[in-house]
Every structure is written in structure tokens, then in C-alpha cells.
C-alpha positions as CSV (number, residue, x, y, z in Angstrom):
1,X,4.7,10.9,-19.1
2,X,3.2,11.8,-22.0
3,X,3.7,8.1,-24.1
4,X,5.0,4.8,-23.7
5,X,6.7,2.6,-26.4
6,X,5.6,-1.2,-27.2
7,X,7.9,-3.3,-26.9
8,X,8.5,-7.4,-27.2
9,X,10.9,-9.9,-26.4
10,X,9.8,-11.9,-28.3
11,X,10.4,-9.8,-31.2
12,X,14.3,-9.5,-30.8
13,X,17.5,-10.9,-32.7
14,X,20.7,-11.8,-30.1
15,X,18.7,-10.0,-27.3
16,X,17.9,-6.6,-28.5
17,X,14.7,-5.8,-29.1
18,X,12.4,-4.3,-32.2
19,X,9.9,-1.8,-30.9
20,X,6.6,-1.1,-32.3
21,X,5.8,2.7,-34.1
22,X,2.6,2.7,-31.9
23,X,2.6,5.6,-28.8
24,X,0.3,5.2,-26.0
25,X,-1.4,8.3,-25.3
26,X,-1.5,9.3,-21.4
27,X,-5.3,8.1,-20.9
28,X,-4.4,4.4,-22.4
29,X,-1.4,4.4,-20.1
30,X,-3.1,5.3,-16.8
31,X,-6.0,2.2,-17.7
32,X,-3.3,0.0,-18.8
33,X,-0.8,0.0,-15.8
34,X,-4.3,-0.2,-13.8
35,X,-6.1,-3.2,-15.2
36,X,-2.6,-4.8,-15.7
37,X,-1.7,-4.2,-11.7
38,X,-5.6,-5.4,-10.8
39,X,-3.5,-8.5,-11.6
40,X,-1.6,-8.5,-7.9
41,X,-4.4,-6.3,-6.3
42,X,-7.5,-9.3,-7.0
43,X,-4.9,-12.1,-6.0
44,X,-4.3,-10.6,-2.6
45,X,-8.0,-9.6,-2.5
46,X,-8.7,-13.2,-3.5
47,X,-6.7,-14.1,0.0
48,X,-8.2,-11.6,2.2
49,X,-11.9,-12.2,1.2
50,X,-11.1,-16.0,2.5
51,X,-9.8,-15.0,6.0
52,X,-11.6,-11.9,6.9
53,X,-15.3,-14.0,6.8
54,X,-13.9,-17.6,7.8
55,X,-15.3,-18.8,10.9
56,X,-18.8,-16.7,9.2
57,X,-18.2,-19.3,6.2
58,X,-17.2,-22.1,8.2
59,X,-20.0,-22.3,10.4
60,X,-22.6,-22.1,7.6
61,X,-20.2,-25.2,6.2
62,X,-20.5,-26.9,9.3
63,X,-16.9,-26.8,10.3
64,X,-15.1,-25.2,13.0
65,X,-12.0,-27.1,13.3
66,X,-8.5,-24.7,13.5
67,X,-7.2,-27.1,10.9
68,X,-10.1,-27.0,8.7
69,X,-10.2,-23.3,8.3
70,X,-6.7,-23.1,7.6
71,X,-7.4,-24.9,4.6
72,X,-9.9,-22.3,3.0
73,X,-6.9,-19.5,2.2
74,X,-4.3,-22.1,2.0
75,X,-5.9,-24.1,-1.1
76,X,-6.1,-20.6,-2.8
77,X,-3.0,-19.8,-2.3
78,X,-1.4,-23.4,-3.5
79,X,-2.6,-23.2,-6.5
80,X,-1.8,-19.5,-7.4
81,X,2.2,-20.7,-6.1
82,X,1.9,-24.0,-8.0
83,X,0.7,-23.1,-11.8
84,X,2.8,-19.8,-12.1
85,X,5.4,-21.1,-13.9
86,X,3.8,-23.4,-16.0
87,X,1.3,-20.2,-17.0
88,X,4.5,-18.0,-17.7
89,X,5.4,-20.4,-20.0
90,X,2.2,-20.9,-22.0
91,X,2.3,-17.4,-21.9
92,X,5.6,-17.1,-24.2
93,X,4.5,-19.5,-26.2
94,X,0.7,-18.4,-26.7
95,X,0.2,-15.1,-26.0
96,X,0.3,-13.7,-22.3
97,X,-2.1,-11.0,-23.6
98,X,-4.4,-14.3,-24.1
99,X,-3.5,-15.6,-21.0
100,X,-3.9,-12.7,-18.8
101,X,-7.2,-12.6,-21.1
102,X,-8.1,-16.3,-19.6
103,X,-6.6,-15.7,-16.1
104,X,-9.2,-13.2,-15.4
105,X,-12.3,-15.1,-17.3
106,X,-11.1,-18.8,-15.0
107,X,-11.0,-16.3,-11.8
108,X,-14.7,-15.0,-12.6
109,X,-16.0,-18.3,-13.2
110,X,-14.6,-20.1,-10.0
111,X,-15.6,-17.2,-8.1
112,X,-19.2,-18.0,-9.2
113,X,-19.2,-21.3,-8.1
114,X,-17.6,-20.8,-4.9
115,X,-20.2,-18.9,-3.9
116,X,-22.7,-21.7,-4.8
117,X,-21.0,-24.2,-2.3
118,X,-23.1,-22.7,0.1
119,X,-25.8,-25.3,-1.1
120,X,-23.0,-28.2,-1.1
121,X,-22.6,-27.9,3.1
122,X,-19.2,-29.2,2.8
123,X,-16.4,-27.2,3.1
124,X,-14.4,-30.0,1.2
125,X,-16.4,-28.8,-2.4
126,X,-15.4,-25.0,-1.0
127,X,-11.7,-26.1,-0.5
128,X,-11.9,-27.5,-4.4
129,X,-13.5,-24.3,-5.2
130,X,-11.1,-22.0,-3.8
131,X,-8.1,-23.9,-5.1
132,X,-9.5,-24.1,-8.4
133,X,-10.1,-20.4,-8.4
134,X,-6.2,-19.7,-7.3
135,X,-5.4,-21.0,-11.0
136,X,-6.7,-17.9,-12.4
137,X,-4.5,-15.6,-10.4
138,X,-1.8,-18.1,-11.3
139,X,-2.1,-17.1,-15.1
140,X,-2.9,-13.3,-14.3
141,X,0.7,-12.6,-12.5
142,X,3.3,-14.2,-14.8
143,X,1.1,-12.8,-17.4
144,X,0.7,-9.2,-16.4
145,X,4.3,-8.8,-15.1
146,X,5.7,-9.6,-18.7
147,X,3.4,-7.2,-20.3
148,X,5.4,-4.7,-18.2
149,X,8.7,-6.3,-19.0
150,X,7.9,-5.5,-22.9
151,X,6.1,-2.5,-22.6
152,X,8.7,-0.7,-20.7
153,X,12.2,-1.0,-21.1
154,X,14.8,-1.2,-18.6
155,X,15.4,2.1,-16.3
156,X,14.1,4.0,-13.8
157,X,10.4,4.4,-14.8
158,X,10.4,0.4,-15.2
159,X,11.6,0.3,-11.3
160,X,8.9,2.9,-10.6
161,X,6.3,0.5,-12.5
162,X,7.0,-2.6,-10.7
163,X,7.0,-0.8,-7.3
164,X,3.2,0.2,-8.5
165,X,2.8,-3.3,-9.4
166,X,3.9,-4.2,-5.4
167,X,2.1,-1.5,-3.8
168,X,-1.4,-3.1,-4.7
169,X,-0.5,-5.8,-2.7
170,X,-1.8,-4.3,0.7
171,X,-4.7,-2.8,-0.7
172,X,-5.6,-5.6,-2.4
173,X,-6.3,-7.1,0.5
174,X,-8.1,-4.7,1.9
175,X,-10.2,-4.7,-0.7
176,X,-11.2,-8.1,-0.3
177,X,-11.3,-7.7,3.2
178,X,-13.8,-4.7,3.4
179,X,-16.1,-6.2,0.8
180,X,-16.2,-9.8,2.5
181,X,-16.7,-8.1,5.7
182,X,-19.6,-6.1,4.6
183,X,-21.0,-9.2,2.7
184,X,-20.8,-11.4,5.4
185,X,-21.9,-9.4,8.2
186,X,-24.8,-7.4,7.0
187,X,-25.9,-9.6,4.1
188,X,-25.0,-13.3,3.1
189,X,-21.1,-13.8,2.6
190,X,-21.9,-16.5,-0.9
191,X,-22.0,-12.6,-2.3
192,X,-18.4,-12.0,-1.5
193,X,-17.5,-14.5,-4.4
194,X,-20.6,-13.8,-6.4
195,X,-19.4,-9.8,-6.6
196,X,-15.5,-11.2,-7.6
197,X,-17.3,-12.9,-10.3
198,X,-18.7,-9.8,-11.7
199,X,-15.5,-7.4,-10.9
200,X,-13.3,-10.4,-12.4
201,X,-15.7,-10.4,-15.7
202,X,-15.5,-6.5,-16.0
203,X,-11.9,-6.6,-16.0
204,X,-11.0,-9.1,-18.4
205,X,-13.5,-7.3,-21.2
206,X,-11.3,-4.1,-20.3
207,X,-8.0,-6.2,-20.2
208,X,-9.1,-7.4,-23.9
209,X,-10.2,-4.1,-25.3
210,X,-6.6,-2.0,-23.4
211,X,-3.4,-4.5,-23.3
212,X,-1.7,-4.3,-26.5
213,X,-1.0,-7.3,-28.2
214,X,2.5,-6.8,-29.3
215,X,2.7,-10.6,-31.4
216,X,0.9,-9.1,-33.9
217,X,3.7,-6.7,-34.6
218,X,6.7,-8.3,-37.4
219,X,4.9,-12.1,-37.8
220,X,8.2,-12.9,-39.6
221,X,10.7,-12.1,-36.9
222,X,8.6,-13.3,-34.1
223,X,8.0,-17.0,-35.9
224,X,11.8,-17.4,-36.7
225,X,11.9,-16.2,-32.6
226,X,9.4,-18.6,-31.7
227,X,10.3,-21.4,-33.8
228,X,9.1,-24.5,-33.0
229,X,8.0,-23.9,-29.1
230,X,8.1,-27.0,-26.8
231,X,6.1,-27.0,-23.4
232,X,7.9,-29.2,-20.8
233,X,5.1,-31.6,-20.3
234,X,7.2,-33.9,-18.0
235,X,8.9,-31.6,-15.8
236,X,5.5,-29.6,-15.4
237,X,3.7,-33.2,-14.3
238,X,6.2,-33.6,-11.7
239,X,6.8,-30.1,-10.3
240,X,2.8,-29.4,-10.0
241,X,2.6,-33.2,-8.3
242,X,5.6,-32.3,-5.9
243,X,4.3,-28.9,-4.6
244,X,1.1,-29.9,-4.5
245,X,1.4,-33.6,-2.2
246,X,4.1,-31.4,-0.3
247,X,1.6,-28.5,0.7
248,X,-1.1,-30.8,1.1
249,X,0.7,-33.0,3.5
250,X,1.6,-30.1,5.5
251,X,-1.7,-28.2,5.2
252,X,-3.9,-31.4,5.9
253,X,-1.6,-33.1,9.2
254,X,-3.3,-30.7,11.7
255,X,-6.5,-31.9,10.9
256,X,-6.0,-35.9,10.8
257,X,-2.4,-35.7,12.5
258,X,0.8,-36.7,11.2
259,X,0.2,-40.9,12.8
260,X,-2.2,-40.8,9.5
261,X,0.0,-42.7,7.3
262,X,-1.2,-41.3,3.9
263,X,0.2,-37.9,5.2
264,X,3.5,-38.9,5.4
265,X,3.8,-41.1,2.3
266,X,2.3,-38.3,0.4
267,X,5.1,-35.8,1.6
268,X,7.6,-38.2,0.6
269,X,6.4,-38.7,-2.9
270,X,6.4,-35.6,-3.5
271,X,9.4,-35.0,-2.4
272,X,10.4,-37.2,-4.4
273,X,9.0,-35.7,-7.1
274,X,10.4,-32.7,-7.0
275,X,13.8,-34.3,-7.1
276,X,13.1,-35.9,-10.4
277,X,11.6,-32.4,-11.6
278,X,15.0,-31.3,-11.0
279,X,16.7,-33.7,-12.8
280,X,14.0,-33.7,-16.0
281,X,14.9,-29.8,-15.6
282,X,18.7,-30.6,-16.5
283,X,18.1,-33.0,-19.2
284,X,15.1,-31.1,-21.5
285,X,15.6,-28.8,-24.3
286,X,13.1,-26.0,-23.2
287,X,13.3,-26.5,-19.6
288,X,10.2,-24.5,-17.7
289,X,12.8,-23.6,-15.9
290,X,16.2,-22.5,-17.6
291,X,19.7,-23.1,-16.5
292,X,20.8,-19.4,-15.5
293,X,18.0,-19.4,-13.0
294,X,20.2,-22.6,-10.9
295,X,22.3,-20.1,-9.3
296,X,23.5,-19.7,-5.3
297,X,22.4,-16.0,-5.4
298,X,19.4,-17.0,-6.9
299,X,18.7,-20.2,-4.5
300,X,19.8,-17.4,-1.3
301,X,17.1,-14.8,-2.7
302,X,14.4,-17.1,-2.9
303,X,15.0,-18.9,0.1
304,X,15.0,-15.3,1.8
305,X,11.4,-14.7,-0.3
306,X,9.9,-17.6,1.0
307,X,10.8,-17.4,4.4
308,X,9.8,-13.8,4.7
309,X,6.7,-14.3,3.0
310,X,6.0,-17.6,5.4
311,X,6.4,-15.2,8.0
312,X,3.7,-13.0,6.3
313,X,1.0,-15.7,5.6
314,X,1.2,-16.8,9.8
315,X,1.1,-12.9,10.6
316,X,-1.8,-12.3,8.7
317,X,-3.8,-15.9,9.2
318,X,-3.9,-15.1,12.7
319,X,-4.0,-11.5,13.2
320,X,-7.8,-12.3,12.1
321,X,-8.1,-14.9,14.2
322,X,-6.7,-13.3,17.4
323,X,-9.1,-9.9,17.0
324,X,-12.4,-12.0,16.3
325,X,-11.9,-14.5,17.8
326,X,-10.0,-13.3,21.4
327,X,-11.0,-10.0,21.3
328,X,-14.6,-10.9,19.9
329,X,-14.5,-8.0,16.9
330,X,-17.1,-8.0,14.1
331,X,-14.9,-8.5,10.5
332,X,-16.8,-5.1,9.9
333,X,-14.1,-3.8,12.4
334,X,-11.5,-5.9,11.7
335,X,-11.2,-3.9,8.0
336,X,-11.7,-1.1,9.6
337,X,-8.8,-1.2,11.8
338,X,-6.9,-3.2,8.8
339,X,-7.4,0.5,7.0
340,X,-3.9,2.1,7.3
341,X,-1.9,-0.4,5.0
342,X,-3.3,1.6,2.3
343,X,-0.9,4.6,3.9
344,X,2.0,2.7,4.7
345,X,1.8,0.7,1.8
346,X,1.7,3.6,-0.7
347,X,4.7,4.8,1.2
348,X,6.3,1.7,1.1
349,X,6.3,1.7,-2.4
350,X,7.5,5.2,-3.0
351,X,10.4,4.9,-0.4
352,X,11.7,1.2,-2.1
353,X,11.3,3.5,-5.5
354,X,13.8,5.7,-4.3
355,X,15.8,3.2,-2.6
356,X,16.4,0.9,-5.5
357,X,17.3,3.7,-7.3
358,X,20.0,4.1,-4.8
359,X,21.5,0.9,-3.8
360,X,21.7,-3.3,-4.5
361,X,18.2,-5.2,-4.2
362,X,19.7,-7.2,-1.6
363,X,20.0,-4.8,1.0
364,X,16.0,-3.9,0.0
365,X,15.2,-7.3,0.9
366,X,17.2,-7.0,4.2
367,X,14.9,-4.5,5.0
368,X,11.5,-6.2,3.9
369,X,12.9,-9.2,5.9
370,X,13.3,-7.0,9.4
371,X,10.0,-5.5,9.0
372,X,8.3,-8.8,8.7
373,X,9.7,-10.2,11.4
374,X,9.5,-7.1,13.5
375,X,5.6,-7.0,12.6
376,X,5.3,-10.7,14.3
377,X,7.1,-10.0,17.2
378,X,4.7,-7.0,18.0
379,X,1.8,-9.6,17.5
380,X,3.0,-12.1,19.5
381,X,4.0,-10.3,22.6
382,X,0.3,-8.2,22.5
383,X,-2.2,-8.6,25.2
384,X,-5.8,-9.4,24.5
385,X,-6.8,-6.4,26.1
386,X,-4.6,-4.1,25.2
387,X,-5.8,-1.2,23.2
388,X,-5.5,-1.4,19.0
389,X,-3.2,1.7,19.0
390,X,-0.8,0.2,20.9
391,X,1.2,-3.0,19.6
392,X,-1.6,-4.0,16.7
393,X,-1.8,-0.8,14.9
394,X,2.4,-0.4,14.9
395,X,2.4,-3.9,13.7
396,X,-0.2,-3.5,11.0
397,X,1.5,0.0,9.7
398,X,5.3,-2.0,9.5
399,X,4.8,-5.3,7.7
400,X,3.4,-3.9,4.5
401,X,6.9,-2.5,4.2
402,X,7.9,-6.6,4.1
403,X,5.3,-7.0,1.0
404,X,5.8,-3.9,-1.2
405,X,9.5,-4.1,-0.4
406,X,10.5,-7.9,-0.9
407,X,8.4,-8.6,-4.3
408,X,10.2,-5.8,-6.2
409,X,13.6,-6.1,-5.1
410,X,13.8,-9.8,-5.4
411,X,12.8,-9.7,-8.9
412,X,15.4,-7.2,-9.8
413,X,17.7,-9.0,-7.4
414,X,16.9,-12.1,-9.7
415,X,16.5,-10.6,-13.3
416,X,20.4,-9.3,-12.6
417,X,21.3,-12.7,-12.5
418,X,19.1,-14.4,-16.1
419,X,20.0,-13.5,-19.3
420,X,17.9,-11.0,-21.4
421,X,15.4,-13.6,-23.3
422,X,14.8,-15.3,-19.7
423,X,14.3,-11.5,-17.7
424,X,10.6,-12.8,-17.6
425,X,11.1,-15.7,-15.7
426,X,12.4,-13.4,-12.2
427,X,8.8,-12.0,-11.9
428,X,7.8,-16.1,-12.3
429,X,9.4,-16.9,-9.9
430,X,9.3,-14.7,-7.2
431,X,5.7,-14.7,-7.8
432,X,5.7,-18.9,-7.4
433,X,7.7,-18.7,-4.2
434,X,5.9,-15.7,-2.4
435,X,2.1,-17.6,-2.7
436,X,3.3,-20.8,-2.0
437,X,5.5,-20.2,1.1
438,X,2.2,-17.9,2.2
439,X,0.0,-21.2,1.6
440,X,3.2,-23.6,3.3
441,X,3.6,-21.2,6.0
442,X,0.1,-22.0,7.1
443,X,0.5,-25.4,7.0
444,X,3.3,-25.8,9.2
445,X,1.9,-22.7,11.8
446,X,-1.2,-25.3,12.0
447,X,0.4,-28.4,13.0
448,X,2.4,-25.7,15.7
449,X,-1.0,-24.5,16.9
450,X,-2.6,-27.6,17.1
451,X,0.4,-29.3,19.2
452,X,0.5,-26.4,21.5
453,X,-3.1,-25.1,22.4
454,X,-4.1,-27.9,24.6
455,X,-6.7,-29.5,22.2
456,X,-8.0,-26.2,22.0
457,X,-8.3,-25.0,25.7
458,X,-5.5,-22.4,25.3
459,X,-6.0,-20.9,22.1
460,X,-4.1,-17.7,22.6
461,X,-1.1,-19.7,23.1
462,X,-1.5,-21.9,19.7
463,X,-1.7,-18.4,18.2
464,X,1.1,-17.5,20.0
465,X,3.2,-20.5,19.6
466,X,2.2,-20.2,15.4
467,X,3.5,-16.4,15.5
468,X,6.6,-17.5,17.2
469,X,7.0,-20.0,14.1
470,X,6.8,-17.2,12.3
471,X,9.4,-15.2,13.8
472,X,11.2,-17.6,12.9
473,X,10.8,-17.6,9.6
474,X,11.4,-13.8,9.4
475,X,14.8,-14.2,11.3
476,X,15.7,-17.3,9.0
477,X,14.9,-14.1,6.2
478,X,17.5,-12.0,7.7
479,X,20.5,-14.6,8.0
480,X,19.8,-15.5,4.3
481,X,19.5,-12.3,2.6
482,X,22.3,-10.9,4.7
483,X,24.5,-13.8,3.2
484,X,23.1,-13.0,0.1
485,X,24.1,-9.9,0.4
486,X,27.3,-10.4,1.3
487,X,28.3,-12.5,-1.5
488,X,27.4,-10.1,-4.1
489,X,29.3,-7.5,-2.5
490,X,32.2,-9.7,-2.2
491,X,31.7,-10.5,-6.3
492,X,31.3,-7.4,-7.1
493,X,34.5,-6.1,-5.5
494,X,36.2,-9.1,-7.1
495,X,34.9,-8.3,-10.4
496,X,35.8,-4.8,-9.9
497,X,39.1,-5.4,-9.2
498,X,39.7,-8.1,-11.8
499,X,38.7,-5.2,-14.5
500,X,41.1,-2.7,-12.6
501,X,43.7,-5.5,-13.0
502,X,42.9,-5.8,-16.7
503,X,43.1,-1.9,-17.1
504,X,46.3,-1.6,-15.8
505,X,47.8,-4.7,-17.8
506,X,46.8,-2.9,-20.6
């Protein structure tokens, strides 16, 4: 790997692209693929540093309700799910060097303000805080994930690129987790978002200085490419107001109850508004959403994303919960015993490397979708007492397999499915679905926990009851990429044989 090729898109006439005459010598490489992966490693951190340190942050807020709490990584992740798209497509039509550029400068200054909350004593200003800071992740993933899709063409060393991409996603986490632990135990946790500030700031002078900016490169092909760009105001109104009354609805009825009438009406309108999204989708021009992407094996792989990564968000959520709260652990020790996804996610990533080299997507996401679910089941049969290496450690070393093995085979799963001049938009989308069922998932676990832990008498069973939730989302990930997967086996052979049929008729 001694250079890479530039390469855009953009810059392409009937879907084959024009290449730049500018190498990238091994040392720009190696900081390029980092600072553009920091993309999915500070997202995940961004999660992590709000659970490891919550009831720390809560109680310095004022708040301990379950419901409360929940909110603090779930406004994060709404927002990261909810503005993906819409950044991906400022991104083709501005520059996603400019928005990954922006993503990163956003993140850094929401960061800094989260921290100052502390002053506010209301953990409503911290939920704004921490939504508004999950729209800078939102512009750093679409963002970074097409810089990859131009700088490397299709093949084997692109697969290898967006397993790197996946694999942060564990130890991004941990990241966030080790810092926030160390912040908020030994010193004052407004520094966990204080230090994000600075890291965030760092990385999106380097981002500038490193990430080619392949726009630049033949102006005249790329206008007559670009020609007149439209940005889907309307359908962007009306998806970001359905997904966001949706997840709010669900996210905010375990801590006024679903008898609270705006709840309800607000899930309805925007249900209701995602229906007319879908409609305004069918009728534009540039749709933020284009009509290849309305397909069954599409719909079954990201149905099968979002249920697995559901699964994920109630496994993780209260993993914390359960070993700081019922087992009384310091979030010092938590990290600590969070340490070996960093080993098994590595591995994860080198093994789905090799696998997708190998055989369909589909049966990739089959696997991610048994290792979430198996991860759960460990966590909610465990015993409070029961030593970490027993049940918790297996259960921490298998589900990272779920993350680094899902997000890179359902984009290829996906991007098999678009045509060339939408590839861009698989990456979108998976990324959309995987933080918004994560921020959903919580939601729904809360209400479950809520209903089920005696107003708070039985908490183990309210954690028990939400992993059981979430076992069923992983098993609901199973059924639906197993269908999936049978249905592109069975085109496959009919496509094969059609061909055959064509051969011999000739």
C-alpha cells in the first residue's frame, strides 16, 4: 500500500468516473483513513461519555428519574439518526470535504456548551445540549463515508476500508467511556464535554489540512454533473418533523406516561408525517431519497439494521445501569471491565473482512443479528452476584461482533441494490437507521421498565424486563435478515438460470 488514487463521483459521465493524477504517499494515507474514521469512533464516543457518567451528571442536575436519564443518550442519538440524510445531501451538493469540515467544528462547539449546563441545573438545557451536539456527528458520517466511496474504488481494499471504518465503533466507545469515567469520578464530569471540545477542534484543523478536496479537480465536468442542484426542502421538513415527534413520543412517555395526551397526538402527527414524506419523496425531482433505494431487499435489510441495533442501544443502556447501579461499581471500573471490545472488536472486523470477501452480505448480517441477540440473553439471565468473568465478560466480548459486523455488510448489502451515482446514499442510510433505532430502542425499553419495576421497587426486573425487549428485537433481526436472505438467493438462482436459458437459446 504504497498510494491511493483520488477519485469523484461527482466527476463522472454515464457512471464512470475521472480520476485525479494526484498519489497519496503512504504517510497521508495512514492520517487520512484515521481522521476520516474519527468520524464513527467520536460519534460512539459521543454515546458512551453520556451513559458511562449518567446518574454522576444527573444528580448534579437534580434528576434521578429512570425516564429522565434515558433521555440524556437518547437526544444524542436522535439527532445523529434524524439529520444524516439531509447532511449527505448538502454534502453532494456543497462539498462533503466542507461538511465533514463543519460536522466536526458544530460537534466542538456543542461539546463546549454542554459542559456549561452544569450552571443551568436543569437537565432539560443538557437534553437540548446533547441533541444539538448529535447534529455534528450527523454531518461527520454521511460525510466521511463518501470521501471513502471516492477515494477508493470498488474491490477488496474498499471492503477492507469500510470494515476499518466499523471497527472504531467499539472503541469509540470506550474512549468515551474511559475519559468520562476518569472525568467524573476523580475530577468534575462538565470536563468530559469540555475535553471533546478540544479533541473535536484538533481534528477538524487536521481534517481541513489532510482530506482532499476532489471538486476542485475538472470544474467543467463537475458543473455540467452538478447542474443546477435542488435540496428537497419539503420532504426534509417533514421527515426531520416525523422522526423527531415519533422518538420524542416514545423517549418522553416513561416519564409523564402515555394518559399525557400531547404524547400520543405527537406520535400520531408524526406519523403522519412521515407518510406525507413518503409521498413528497415520489412526486420531487431530487428526492433526498431516490427511487432505487424503495426496494423489498432494501426495506428487509434495514428493518433487520434497526432491529439489531435496537437490541444494541437496550444492551448497552443498561449494561451500565445494572453494574453501577445493582452491583454498586465505580464508572472507573465499569471501563475497565468494558476494556476487551477493543480485542474482539478488532477481530470482528478482520474476520467480516474475510468473510465478505467470501460470501453475500446477507448472511454477514445473519451473523451480527445472532450475536446481538445472544449478547442480551447472557445479560438478562445474569445474577447480580455472579462474578464478571462469567455471563458479563462473554456478553461484552460477543456483541461487538453485532456492531462491526452489521454496519458494513448492510451497506454493501444496500449499495448492490442503488445505482452507481446513488452508491453514497447505502452508507446514509444505514448510518440514519442504526442511531435512530439505538435512540428508539431506548424509548420503548423505558416505557417497558417503567411498567414492570413496581414504581421502582424492583429495579432489577425493569432491567430485566427492558433486556427481554431487547431480545426481542435481536430475534425480530434474525427472522428478517434470514428472509432477506433468502430472497436474494432465490433471485439470484433465478437470474442465473434465466442467463443459462439465454445462453443456450443462443
Amino acid at each position: 500500500m504504497t498510494d491511493s488514487t483520488l477519485e469523484d463521483p461527482a466527476l463522472s459521465t454515464n457512471g464512470n468516473s475521472i480520476r485525479t493524477k494526484q498519489p497519496m504517499p503512504l504517510i497521508h494515507e495512514v492520517i487520512f483513513v484515521f481522521i476520516v474514521s474519527t468520524a464513527q469512533l467520536m460519534t460512539q464516543a459521543g454515546l458512551g461519555q453520556t451513559i458511562v457518567p449518567l446518574h454522576i451528571v444527573g444528580n448534579s442536575l437534580g434528576t434521578t428519574n429512570a425516564g429522565q436519564l434515558s433521555w440524556f443518550p437518547a437526544s444524542f442519538s436522535l439527532t445523529v439518526g434524524t439529520f444524516i440524510l439531509i447532511a449527505g445531501k448538502l454534502g453532494d451538493i456543497y462539498g462533503h470535504k466542507k461538511m465533514f469540515v463543519f460536522g466536526y467544528a458544530w460537534y466542538s462547539l456543542w461539546s463546549l456548551i454542554s459542559g456549561f449546563s452544569v450552571y443551568a441545573k436543569s437537565a432539560i438545557m443538557f437534553d437540548v445540549c446533547r441533541a444539538l451536539t448529535g447534529i455534528g456527528p450527523a454531518f461527520l458520517l454521511p460525510s466521511a463515508l463518501a470521501i471513502l466511496g471516492r477515494v477508493y474504488p470498488p474491490g477488496k481494499r474498499k471492503q477492507f476500508m469500510f470494515c476499518v471504518f466499523g471497527a472504531t465503533a467499539p472503541s469509540g466507545y470506550l474512549l468515551g467511556a474511559v475519559f468520562s469515567a476518569i472525568f467524573a469520578q476523580l475530577s468534575w464530569w462538565p470536563w468530559v464535554y469540555w475535553s471533546t471540545c478540544i479533541i473535536c477542534f484538533a481534528f477538524c484543523l487536521i481534517g481541513w489540512l489532510v482530506i482532499p478536496d476532489t471538486q476542485k479537480e475538472n470544474r467543467q465536468v463537475r458543473e455540467k454533473a452538478l447542474e443546477k442542484p435542488h435540496f428537497d426542502i419539503l420532504g426534509s421538513f417533514f421527515g426531520v418533523a416525523g422522526l423527531v415527534l415519533v422518538n420524542f413520543a416514545w423517549n418522553q412517555a416513561p416519564v409523564v406516561g402515555w394518559q399525557v395526551p400531547y404524547v400520543y397526538i405527537l406520535l400520531i402527527v408524526g406519523v403522519l408525517s412521515l407518510i406525507i414524506f413518503v409521498y413528497v419523496e415520489h412526486k420531487t425531482v431530487q428526492p433526498l431519497l431516490p427511487p432505487d433505494t424503495f426496494n423489498g431487499e432494501i426495506g428487509f435489510i434495514l428493518m433487520s439494521v434497526a432491529a439489531g441495533w435496537s437490541c444494541f442501544g437496550i444492551w448497552i443502556y443498561y449494561l451500565w445501569n445494572f453494574l453501577e447501579v445493582l452491583r454498586g461499581q465505580t464508572p472507573l471500573l465499569t471501563a475497565g471491565q468494558w476494556t476487551p471490545v477493543c480485542i474482539t472488536g478488532g477481530l470482528a472486523a478482520a474476520i467480516t473482512g474475510i468473510l465478505l470477501s467470501k460470501i453475500r452480505p446477507i448472511f454477514v448480517m445473519i451473523i451480527a443479528m445472532v450475536s446481538f441477540t445472544v449478547g442480551s440473553i447472557l445479560l438478562a439471565t445474569v445474577p447480580i452476584h455472579q462474578s464478571y468473568w462469567a455471563q458479563t465478560f462473554v456478553s461484552i466480548a460477543v456483541t461487538p461482533f453485532g456492531m462491526d459486523m452489521s454496519f458494513p455488510a448492510a451497506t454493501l448489502a444496500i449499495s448492490d441494490y442503488v445505482s452507481k451515482e446513488n452508491q453514497g446514499i447505502a452508507a446514509s442510510l444505514v448510518s440514519t437507521v442504526v442511531n435512530y433505532s439505538t435512540s428508539i430502542g431506548l424509548g420503548i425499553a423505558g416505557t417497558v421498565e417503567s411498567h414492570l419495576n413496581h414504581e421502582g421497587k424492583d429495579v432489577l426486573r425493569g432491567y430485566r424486563s427492558a433486556w427481554y425487549l431487547g431480545i426481542g428485537f435481536g430475534g425480530l433481526g434474525i427472522a428478517v435478515s434470514s428472509i432477506a436472505a433468502i430472497r436474494i438467493s432465490v433471485k439470484s438462482k433465478n437470474e442465473r438460470k434465466r442467463v443459462m436459458l439465454e445462453r443456450m437459446g443462443d
